[in-house]
C-alpha positions in Angstrom: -31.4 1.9 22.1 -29.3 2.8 18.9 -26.9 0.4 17.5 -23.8 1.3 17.0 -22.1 1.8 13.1 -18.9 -0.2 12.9 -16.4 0.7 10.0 -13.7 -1.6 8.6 -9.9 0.1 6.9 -7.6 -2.1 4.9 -4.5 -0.7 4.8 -1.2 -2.3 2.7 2.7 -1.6 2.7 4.4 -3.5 1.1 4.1 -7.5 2.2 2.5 -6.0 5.2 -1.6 -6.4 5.9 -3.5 -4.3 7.8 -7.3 -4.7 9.7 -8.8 -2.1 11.6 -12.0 -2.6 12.6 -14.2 0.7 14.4 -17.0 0.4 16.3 -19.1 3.9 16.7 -21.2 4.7 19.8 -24.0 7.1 19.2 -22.3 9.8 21.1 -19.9 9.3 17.6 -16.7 8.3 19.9 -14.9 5.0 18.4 -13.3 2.0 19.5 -11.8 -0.4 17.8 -9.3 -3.6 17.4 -6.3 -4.0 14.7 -4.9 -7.5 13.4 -1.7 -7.4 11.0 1.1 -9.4 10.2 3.2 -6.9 10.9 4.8 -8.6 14.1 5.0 -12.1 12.0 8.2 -13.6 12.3 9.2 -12.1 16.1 9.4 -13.1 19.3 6.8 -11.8 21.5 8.9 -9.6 23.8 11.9 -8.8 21.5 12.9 -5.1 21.0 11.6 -5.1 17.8 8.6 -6.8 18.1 7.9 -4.4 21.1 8.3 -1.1 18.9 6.0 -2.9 16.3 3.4 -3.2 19.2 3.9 0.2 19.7 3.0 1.2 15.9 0.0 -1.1 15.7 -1.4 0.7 18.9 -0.7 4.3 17.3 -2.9 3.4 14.1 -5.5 2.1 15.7 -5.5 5.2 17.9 -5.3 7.4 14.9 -7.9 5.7 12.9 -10.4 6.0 16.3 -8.9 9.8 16.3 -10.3 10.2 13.1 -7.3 9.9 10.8 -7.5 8.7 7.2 -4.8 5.8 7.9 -5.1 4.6 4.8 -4.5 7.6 3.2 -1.3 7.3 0.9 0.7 10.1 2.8 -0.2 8.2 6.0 0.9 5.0 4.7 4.3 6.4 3.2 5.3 7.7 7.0 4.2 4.6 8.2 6.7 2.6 5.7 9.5 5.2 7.1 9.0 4.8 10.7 9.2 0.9 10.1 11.9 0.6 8.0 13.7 3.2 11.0 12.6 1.2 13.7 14.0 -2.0 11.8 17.0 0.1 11.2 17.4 0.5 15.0 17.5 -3.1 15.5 19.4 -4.7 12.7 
């Protein structure tokens, strides 16, 4: 049986933290789970905090994809599509 390889990404914008963690299976597909604090400060079911669910669960799907997600171009469109997402909601 071969273990599988887990990888960790760090990402930062701003004041916001981010933790992927990526678990490998030999067959090379990933799977993973992403804390941040991006949400902090919402209520659970708000519009905002909604679209920000939304993000979290498109990075981690990029990063399993392959993506460099903490790449600074990636990180600068992330920091847009926040900011126009809280935009949205002011």
């Amino acid at each position: 049986m071969s273990l599988n390889k887990l990888k960790t990404i760090k990402c930062e914008i701003r004041d916001i933290r981010i933790n992927i963690c990526l678990t490998y299976s030999p067959d090379g597909t990933a799977s993973g789970s992403i804390e941040s604090n991006l949400m902090r400060g919402f209520k659970e079911k708000d519009d905002l905090s909604v679209a920000l669910s939304a993000v979290e669960s498109m990075i981690l799907a990029h990063a399993c994809a392959g993506v460099e997600v903490n790449s600074q171009r990636y990180l600068e469109g992330l920091s847009t599509a926040i900011d126009a997402i809280a935009n949205q909601n002011a």
